[in-house]
C-alpha positions as CSV (number, residue, x, y, z in Angstrom):
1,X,-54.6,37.1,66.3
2,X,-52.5,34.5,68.1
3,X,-51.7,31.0,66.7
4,X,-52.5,28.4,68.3
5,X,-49.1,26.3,69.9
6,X,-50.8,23.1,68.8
7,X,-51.7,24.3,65.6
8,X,-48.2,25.7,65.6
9,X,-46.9,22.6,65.9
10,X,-48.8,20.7,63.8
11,X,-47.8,22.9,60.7
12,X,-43.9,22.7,61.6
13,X,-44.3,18.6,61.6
14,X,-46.2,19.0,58.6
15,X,-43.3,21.1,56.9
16,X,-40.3,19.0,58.4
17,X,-42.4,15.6,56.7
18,X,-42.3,16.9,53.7
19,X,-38.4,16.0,53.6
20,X,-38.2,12.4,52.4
21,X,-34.5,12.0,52.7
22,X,-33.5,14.0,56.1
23,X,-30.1,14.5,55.0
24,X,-31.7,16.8,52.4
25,X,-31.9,19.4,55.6
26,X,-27.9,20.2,54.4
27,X,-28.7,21.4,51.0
28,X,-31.5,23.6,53.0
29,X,-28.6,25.1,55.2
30,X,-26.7,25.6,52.2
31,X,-28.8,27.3,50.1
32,X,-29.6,30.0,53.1
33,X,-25.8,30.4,53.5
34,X,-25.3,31.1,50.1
35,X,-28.6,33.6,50.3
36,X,-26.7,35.7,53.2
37,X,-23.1,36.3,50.8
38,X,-20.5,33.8,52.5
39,X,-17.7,33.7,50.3
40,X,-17.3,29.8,51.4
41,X,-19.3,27.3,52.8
42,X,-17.4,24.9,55.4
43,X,-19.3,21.6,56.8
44,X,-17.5,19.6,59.1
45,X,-18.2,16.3,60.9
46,X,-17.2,15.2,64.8
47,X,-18.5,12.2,66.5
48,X,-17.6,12.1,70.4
49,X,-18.0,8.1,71.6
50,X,-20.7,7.5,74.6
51,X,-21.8,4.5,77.0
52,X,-23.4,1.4,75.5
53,X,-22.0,1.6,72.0
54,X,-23.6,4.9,71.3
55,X,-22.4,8.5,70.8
56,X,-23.4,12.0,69.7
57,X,-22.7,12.9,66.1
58,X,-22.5,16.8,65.2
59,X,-22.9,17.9,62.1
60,X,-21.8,21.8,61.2
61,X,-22.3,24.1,58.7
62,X,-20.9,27.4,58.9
63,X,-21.1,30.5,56.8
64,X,-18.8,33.7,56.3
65,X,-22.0,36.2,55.2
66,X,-24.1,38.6,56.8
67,X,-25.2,36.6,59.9
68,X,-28.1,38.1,62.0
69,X,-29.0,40.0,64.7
70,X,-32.0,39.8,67.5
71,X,-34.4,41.4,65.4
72,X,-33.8,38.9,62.0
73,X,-33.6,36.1,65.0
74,X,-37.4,37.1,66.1
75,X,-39.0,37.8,63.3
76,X,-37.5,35.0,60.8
77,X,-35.6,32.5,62.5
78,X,-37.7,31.9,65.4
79,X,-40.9,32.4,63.5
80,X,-42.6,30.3,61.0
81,X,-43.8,31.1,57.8
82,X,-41.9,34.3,57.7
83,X,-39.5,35.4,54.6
84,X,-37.6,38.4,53.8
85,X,-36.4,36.4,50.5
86,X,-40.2,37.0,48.5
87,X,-39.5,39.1,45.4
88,X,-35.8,38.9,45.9
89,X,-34.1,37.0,42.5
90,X,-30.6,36.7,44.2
91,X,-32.0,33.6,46.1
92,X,-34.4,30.8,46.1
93,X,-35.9,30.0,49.5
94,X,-38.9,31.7,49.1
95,X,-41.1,29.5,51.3
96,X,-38.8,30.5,54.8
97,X,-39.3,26.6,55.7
98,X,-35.7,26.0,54.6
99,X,-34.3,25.9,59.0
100,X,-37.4,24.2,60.0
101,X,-35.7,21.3,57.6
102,X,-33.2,20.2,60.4
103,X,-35.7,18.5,62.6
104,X,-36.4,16.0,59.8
105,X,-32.7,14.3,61.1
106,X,-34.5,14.5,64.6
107,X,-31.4,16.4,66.3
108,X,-31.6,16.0,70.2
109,X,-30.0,19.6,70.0
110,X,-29.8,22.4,67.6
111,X,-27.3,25.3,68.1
112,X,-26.4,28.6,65.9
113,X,-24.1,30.7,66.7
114,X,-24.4,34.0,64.6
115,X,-23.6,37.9,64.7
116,X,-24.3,40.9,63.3
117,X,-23.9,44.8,63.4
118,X,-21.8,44.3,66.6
119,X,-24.9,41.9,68.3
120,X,-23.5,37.9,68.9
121,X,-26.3,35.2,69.7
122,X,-26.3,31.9,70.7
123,X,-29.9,30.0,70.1
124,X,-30.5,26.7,71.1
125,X,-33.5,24.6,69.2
126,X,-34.3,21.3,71.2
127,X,-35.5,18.3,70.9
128,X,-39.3,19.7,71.4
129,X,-38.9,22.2,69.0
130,X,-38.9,25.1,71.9
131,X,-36.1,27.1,71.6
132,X,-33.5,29.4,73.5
133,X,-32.3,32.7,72.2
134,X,-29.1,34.0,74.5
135,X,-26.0,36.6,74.1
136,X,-22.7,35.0,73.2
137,X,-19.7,36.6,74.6
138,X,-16.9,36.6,71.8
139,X,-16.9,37.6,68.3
140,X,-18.8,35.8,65.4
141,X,-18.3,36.3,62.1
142,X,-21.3,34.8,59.8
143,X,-23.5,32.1,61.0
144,X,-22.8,28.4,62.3
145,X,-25.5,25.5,62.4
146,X,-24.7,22.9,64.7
147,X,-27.1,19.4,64.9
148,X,-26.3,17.3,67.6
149,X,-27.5,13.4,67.1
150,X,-27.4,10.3,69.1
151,X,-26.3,7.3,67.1
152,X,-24.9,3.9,67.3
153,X,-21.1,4.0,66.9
154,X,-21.5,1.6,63.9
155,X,-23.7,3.8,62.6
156,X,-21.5,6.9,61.7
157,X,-19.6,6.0,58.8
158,X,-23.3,5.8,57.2
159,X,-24.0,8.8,57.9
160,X,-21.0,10.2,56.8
161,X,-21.4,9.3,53.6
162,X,-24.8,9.9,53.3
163,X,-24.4,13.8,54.4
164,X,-21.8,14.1,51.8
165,X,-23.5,12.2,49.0
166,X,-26.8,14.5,49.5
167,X,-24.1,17.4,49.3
168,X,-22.4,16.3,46.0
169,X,-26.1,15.3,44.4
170,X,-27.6,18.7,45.8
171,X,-24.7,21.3,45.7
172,X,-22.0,19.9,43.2
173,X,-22.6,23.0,40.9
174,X,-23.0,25.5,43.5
175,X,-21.1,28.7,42.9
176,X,-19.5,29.2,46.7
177,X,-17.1,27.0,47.3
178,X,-17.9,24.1,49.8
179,X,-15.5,22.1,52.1
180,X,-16.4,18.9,53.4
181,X,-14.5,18.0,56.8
182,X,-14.5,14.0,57.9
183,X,-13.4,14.7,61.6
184,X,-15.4,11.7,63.0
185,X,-12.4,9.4,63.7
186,X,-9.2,9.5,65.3
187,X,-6.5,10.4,61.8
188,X,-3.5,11.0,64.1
189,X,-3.0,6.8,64.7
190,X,0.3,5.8,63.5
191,X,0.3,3.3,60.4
192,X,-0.6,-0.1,61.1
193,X,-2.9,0.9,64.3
194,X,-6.2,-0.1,64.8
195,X,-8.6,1.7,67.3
196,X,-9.9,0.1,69.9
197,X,-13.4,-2.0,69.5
198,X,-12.1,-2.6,65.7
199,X,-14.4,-5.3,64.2
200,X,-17.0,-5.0,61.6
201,X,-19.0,-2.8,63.3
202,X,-16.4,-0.1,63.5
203,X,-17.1,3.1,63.5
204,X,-13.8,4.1,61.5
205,X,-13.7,1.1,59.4
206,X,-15.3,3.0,55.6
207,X,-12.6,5.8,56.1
208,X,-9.3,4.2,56.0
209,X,-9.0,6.2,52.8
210,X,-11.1,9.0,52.8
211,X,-9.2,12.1,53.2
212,X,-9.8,14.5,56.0
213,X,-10.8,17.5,53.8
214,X,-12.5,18.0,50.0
215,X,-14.2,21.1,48.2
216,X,-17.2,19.2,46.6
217,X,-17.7,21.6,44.1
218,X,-17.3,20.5,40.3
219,X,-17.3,21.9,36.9
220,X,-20.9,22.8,35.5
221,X,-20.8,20.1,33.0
222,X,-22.3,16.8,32.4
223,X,-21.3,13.5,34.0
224,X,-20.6,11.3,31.1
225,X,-20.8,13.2,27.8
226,X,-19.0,11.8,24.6
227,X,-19.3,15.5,23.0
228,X,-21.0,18.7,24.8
229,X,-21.2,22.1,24.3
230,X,-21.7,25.3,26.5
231,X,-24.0,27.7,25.3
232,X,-25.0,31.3,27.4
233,X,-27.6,33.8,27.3
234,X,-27.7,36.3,29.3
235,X,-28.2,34.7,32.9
236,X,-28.7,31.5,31.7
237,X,-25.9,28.7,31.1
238,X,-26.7,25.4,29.0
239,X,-24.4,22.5,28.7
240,X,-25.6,20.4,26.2
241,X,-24.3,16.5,25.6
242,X,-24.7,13.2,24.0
243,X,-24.5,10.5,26.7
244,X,-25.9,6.9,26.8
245,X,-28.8,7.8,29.0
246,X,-29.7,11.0,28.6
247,X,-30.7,13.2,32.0
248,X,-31.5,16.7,32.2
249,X,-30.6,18.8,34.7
250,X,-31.8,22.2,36.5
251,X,-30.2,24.5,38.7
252,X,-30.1,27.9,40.3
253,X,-27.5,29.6,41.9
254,X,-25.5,26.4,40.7
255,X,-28.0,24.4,43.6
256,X,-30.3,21.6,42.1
257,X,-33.9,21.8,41.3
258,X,-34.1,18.5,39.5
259,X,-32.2,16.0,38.3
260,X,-34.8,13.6,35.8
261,X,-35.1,11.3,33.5
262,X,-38.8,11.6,33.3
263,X,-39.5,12.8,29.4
264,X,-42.7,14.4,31.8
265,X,-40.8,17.1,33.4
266,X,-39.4,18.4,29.5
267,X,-43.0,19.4,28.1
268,X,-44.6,17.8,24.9
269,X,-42.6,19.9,23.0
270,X,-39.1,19.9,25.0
271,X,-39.3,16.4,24.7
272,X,-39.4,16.0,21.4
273,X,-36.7,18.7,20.4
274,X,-33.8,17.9,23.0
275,X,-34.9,14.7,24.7
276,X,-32.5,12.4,23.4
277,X,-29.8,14.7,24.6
278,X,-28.6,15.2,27.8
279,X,-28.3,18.8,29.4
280,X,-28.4,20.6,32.9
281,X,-29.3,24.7,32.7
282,X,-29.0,26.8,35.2
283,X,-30.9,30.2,35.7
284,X,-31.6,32.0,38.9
285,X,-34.7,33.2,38.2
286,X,-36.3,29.2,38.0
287,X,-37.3,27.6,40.7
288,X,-38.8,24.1,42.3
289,X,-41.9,23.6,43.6
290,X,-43.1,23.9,47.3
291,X,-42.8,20.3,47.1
292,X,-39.0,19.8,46.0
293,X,-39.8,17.5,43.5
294,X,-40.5,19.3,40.2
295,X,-39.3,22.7,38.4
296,X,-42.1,25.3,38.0
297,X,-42.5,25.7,34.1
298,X,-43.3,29.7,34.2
299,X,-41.8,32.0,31.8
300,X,-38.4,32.2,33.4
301,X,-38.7,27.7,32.6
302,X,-39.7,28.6,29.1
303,X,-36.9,30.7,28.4
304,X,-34.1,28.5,30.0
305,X,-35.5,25.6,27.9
306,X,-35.4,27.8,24.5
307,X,-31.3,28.5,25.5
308,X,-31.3,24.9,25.9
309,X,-32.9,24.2,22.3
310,X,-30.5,27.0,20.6
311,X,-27.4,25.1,22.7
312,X,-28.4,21.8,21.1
313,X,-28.6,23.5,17.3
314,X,-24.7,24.3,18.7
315,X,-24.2,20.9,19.6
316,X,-25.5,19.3,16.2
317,X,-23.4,21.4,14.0
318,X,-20.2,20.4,16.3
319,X,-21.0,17.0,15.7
320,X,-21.1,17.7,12.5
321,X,-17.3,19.1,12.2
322,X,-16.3,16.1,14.6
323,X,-17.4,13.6,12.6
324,X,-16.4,15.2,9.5
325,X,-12.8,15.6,10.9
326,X,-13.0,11.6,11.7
327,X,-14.2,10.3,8.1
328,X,-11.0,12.5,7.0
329,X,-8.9,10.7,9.1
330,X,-10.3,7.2,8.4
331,X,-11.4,6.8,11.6
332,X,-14.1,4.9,13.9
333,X,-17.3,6.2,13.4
334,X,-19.6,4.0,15.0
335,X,-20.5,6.2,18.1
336,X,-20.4,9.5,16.7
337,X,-23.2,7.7,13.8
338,X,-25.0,6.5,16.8
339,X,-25.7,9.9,18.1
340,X,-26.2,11.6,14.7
341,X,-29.4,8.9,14.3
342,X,-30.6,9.7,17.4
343,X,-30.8,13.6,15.8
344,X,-31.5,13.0,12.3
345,X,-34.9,11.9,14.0
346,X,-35.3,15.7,14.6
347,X,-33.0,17.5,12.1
348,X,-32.1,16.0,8.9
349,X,-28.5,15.2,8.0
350,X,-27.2,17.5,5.0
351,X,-26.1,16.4,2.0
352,X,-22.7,17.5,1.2
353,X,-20.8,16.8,4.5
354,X,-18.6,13.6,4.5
355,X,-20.1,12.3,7.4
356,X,-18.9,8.5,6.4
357,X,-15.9,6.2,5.3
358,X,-16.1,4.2,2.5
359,X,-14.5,0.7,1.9
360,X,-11.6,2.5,0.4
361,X,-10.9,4.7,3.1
362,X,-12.5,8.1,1.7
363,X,-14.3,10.0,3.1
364,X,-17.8,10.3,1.6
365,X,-21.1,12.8,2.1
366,X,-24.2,11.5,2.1
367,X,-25.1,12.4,-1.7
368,X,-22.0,10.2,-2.6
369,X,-22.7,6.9,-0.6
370,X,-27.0,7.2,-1.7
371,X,-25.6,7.5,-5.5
372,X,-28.9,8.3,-7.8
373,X,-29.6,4.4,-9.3
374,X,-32.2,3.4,-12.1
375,X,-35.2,3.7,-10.2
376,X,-34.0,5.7,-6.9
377,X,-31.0,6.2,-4.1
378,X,-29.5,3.4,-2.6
379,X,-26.9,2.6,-0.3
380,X,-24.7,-0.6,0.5
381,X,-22.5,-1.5,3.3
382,X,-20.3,-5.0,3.6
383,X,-19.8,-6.9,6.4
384,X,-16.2,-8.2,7.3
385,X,-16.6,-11.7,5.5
386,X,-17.4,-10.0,2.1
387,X,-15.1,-7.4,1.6
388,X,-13.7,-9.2,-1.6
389,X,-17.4,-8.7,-2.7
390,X,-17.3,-5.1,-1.8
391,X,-13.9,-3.7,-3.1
392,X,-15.0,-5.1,-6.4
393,X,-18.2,-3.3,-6.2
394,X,-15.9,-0.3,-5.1
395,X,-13.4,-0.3,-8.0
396,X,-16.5,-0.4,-9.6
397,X,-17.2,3.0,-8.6
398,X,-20.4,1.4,-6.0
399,X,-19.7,3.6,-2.7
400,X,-19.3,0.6,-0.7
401,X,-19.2,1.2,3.6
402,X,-18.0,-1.2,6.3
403,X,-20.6,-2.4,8.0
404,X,-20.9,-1.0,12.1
405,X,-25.0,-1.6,13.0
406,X,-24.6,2.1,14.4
407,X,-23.9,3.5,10.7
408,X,-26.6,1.2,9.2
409,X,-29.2,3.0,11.5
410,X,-28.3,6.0,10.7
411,X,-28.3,5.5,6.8
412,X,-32.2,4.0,7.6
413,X,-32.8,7.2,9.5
414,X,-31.1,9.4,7.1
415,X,-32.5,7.8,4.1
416,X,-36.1,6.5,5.2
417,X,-37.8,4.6,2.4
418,X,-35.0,4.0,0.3
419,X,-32.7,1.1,-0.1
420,X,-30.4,0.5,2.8
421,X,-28.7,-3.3,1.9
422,X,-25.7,-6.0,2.4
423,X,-23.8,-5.9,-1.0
424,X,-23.8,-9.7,-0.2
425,X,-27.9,-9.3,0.0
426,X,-28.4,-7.8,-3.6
427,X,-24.6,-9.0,-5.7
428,X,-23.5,-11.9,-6.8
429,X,-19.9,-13.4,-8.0
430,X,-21.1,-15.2,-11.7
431,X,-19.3,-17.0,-14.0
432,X,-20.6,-16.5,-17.2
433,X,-22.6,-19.6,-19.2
434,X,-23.3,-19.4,-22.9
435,X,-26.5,-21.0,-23.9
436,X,-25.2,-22.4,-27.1
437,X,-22.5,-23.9,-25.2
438,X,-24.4,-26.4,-22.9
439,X,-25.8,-29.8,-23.0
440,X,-28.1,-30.3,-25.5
441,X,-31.1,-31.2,-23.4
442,X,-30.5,-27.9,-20.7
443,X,-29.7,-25.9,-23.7
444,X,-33.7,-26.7,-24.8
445,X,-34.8,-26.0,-21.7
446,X,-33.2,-22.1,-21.7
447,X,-34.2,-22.0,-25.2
448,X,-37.7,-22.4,-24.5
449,X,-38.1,-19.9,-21.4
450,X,-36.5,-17.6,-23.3
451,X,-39.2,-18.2,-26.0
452,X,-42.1,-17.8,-23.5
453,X,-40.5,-15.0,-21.8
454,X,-39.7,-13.0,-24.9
455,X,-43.8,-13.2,-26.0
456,X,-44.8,-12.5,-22.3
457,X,-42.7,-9.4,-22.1
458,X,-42.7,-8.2,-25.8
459,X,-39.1,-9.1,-25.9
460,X,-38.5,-7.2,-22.4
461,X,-36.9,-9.6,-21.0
462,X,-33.5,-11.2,-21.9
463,X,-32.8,-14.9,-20.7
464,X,-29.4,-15.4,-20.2
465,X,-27.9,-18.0,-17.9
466,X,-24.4,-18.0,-15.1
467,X,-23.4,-20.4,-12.6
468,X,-23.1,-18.6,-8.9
469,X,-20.2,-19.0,-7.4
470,X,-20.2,-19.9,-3.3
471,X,-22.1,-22.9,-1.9
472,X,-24.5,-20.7,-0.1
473,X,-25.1,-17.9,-2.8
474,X,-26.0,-21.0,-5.4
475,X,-28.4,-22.0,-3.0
476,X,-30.3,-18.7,-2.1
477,X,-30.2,-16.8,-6.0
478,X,-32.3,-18.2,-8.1
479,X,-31.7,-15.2,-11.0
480,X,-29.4,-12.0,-10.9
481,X,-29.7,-9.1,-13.5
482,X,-27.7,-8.0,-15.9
483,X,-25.4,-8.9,-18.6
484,X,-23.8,-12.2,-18.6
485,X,-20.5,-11.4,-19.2
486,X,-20.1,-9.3,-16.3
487,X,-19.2,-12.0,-14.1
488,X,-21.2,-9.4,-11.0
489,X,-24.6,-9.6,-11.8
490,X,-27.2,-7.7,-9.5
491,X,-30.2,-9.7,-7.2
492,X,-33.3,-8.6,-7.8
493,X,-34.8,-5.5,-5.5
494,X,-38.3,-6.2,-3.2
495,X,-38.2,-3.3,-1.4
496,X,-38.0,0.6,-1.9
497,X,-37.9,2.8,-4.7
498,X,-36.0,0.5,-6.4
499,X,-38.3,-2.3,-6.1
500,X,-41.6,0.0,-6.3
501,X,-40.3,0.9,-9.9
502,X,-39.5,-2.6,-11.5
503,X,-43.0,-3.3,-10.0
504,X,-44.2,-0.9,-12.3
505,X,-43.0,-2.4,-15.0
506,X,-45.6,-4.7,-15.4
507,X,-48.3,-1.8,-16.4
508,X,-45.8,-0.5,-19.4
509,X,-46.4,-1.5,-23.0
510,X,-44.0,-3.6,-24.5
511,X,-42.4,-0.6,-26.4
512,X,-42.1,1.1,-23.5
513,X,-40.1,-1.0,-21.9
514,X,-36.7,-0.9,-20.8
515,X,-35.0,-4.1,-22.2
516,X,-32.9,-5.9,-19.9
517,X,-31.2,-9.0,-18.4
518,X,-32.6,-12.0,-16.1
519,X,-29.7,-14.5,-16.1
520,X,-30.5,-17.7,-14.4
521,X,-28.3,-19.4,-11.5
522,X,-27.7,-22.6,-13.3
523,X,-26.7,-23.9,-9.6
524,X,-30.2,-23.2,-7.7
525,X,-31.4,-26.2,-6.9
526,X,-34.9,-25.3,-8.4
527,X,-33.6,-25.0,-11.8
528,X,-32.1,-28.2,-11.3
529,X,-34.9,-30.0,-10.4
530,X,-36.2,-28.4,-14.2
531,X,-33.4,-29.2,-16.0
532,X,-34.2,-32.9,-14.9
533,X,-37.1,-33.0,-16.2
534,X,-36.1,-31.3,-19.2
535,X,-34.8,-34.4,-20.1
536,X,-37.6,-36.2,-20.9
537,X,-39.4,-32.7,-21.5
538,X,-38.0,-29.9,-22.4
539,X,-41.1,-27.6,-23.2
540,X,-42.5,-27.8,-20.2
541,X,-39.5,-27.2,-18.2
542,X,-39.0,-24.2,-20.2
543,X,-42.6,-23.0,-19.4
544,X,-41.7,-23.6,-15.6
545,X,-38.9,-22.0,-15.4
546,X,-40.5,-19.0,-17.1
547,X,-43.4,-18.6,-14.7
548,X,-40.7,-18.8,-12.2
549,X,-39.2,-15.6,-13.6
550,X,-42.5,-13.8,-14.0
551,X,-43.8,-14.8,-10.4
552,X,-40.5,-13.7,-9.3
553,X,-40.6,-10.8,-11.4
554,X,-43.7,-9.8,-10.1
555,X,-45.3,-9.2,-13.3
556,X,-47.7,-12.7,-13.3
557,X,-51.5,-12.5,-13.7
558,X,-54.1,-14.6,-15.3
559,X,-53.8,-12.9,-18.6
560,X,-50.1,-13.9,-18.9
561,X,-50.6,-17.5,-17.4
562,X,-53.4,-18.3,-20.3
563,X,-51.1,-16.2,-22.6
564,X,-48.4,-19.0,-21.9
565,X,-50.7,-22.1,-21.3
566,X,-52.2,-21.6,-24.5
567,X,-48.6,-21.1,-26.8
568,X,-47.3,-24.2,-24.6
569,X,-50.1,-26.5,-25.6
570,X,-49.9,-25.1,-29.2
571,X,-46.0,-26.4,-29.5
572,X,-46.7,-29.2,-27.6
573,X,-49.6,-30.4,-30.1
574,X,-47.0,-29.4,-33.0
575,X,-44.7,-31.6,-31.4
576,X,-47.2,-34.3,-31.4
């Protein structure tokens, strides 16, 4: 059955629109030279100057393989929808639209010049899309791809840069070796010359320093990686990294598939195990779509991803050993904690790795800086402006870390639901204040909260009382815990296991209760409002000021209110 030529043609335009960026046409060329063997891959530029400011730009790409004779030239070349690549895993143009590709630049002329077994041919593909098939008289060794385009002469250096950008984002991990020839201006001018028609329109004006030749070819590894690892399997290669923004990254025959950011083109399940790292994998058994813009996830997808998951298990444990080695040292964590929360999401950190520096210097694993407290782990960090605050708490034996925002998340990741806090947050600098040695009238204010407190809490609760030291911590602390004599007393907890505990308190019998400190900031401006009126009544400050520390304390209900009502109006009637 013969085609029809419209219908012919309607199918090629169909297939050459499919090409959003035309350069993309070279990465076409390049993948069919590496299908036929060339040992290298050589694409050169040359621009020849015409009337009227315009000229013909020829772009080249030669190959050293198998080239092809009249027969391959009939039945393939010349002939759409025909491949001899179907079933074959050494290449990946499988659709035989990879030629038809060049008219998306629309050429005025398209010339190969190729030979094999002995037979030379010259075709030539216009600007119609007819063709030309003729002998050549010399010797050719491979094929050569020649498109010939009209441009403006301001136009060139564009172009230029655009042909070898597509080559670089296409082909920079191809496994032939590619040179990139820049022959479209005159390089022969002596120093100091300008060509003629020099202006900012000049054709030669982007390439004062370009250089004449460059293999674009670069190492299979990621662009930007603060730590990566290589991982193969087989006939697959991973490169896994940590990098600011992650990418991934697929590839056959060291050509690109896909380059993404899209969390889509991973898989539910991809995207959850390595989609906060970065990676490219190659394979040359996976391949794109008809449409060039996605990677078909068959079984040959599904394997490359699993190398990809076992490279990142290889990249987590050498994080692990670099940041280890770095903690050692006393160095700057911060970045290397950054990218251990982004994988703590997925794998937890272990225990018994010193993975951070304390405020000493030391090295510390996570079971030393999360000590086991009273009533569950905890972990403290100190910014710059309290490190007086935290080296006490460290000769202390408190496992004290600078603070970096980067380790802080990581200790919330690493330690989800416990307490993560600012040793400025939850510790206090006291000075110690007897209550037998104040004033008379603030020494019967104490007296009597302790008195309320004492029957509220079956003698839980100690009263004791401190001044704070710091403008702004005797403003903010209304009561720390612990003994007075101390001198660093502890704020009370709100949140975590810590706090979830002491709120449990309330429900314990009095014998059942652990007995323990509340010492009063003497300073907060609340308790001085109290000791005020202490003066004229000192009763009923003391009652205040205890309902301050069971509201605070969380352990305040009606029972307890009536309970203290009741004994206040008792002594206050005795008084009378």
């Amino acid at each position: 059955m013969n085609e029809s030529p419209d219908l012919i043609q309607q199918a090629l335009g169909n297939l050459v629109k499919q090409f959003a960026h035309p350069m993309d046409c070279l990465r076409e060329l390049v993948q069919n030279a590496i299908d036929a063997g060339t040992p290298r891959i050589e694409i050169e530029l040359r621009y020849s100057p015409g009337d009227g400011g315009r000229g013909v730009l020829e772009i080249e790409v030669a190959d050293f393989g198998q080239g092809m004779d009249a027969a391959i030239i009939d039945t393939q070349l010349t002939r759409l929808f025909s491949s001899a690549k179907e079933g074959d895993l050494s290449t990946i143009g499988k659709f035989g639209i990879g030629f038809t590709s060049v008219f998306a630049i629309d050429p005025v002329l398209v010339r190969v010049l190729t030979g094999r077994h002995g037979e030379n041919w010259e075709i030539l593909f216009h600007q119609d899309r007819s063709f030309e098939r003729r002998p050549w008289d010399g010797p050719v060794q491979g094929t050569a791809i020649t498109l010939y385009k009209r441009v403006r002469d301001g136009a060139v250096a564009a172009m230029v840069t655009d042909a070898r950008d597509t080559l670089v984002r296409w082909c920079e991990h191809a496994e032939t070796p590619l040179l990139f020839r820049d022959l479209t201006r005159d390089r022969s001018l002596p120093d100091g010359a300008v060509p003629e028609g020099g202006g900012e329109d000049d054709v030669f004006a982007a390439f004062d320093t370009a250089p004449v030749e460059e293999t674009l070819n670069r190492p299979f590894s990621l662009d930007h990686a603060e730590l990566e690892v290589r991982h193969v399997e087989g006939d697959v290669e991973a490169v896994v990294g940590f990098e600011r923004s992650p990418s991934w990254g697929f590839f056959s025959g060291g050509l690109t598939l896909l380059r993404s950011r899209d969390p889509g083109h991973l898989g539910e399940r991809y995207a959850h195990l390595v989609g906060h790292l970065s990676f490219k994998v190659r394979s040359r058994r996976i391949e794109h779509t008809l449409t060039r813009d996605n990677v078909i996830q068959d079984e040959a997808w599904y394997e490359a991803m699993d190398v990809v998951t076992r490279a990142a298990r290889k990249l987590r444990a050498e994080l692990e050993v670099r940041v280890s080695q770095i903690a050692r040292e006393g160095g700057d964590l911060g970045v290397w904690h950054e990218f251990l929360a982004l994988d703590a999401q997925h794998e937890p950190l272990p225990w018994d790795v010193p993975l951070f520096v304390d405020l000493g210097g030391r090295a510390r694993t996570l079971a030393e800086v999360a000590p086991l407290g009273p009533f569950g782990r905890e972990a403290w960090f100190v910014h710059p402006a309290d490190e007086a605050l935290g080296h006490t708490l460290w000769r202390r034996g408190v496992k004290v870390l600078r603070y970096d925002a980067r380790t802080v998340g990581l200790l919330r990741t690493a330690l989800a639901g416990h307490r993560i806090d600012d040793v400025a947050e939850a510790f206090a600098v006291t000075r110690p204040v007897a209550i037998s040695e104040l004033p008379p009238a603030q020494r019967a204010v104490f007296e009597s909260a302790a008195s309320h407190l004492g029957v509220a809490t079956g003698n839980g609760v100690k009263l004791g009382v401190c001044d704070v030291e710091g403008a702004q911590s005797s403003e903010n602390t209304l009561f720390v815990e612990g003994r007075v004599k101390d001198g660093l007393l502890r704020r009370p907890a709100r949140r975590g296991a810590w706090g979830s505990a002491r709120r449990a308190w309330q429900h314990l019998t009095p014998l059942m209760m652990l007995q323990r400190w509340v010492v009063v900031n003497r300073r907060h401006p609340h308790v001085v409002r109290l000791l005020e009126l202490g003066a004229s009544d000192a009763d009923l400050a003391g009652f205040a000021l205890a309902q301050v520390v069971m509201v605070e304390e969380q352990m305040y209900d009606e029972d307890n209110f009536d309970a203290l009502a009741v004994r206040a109006a008792r002594e206050w009637l005795q008084d009378v």
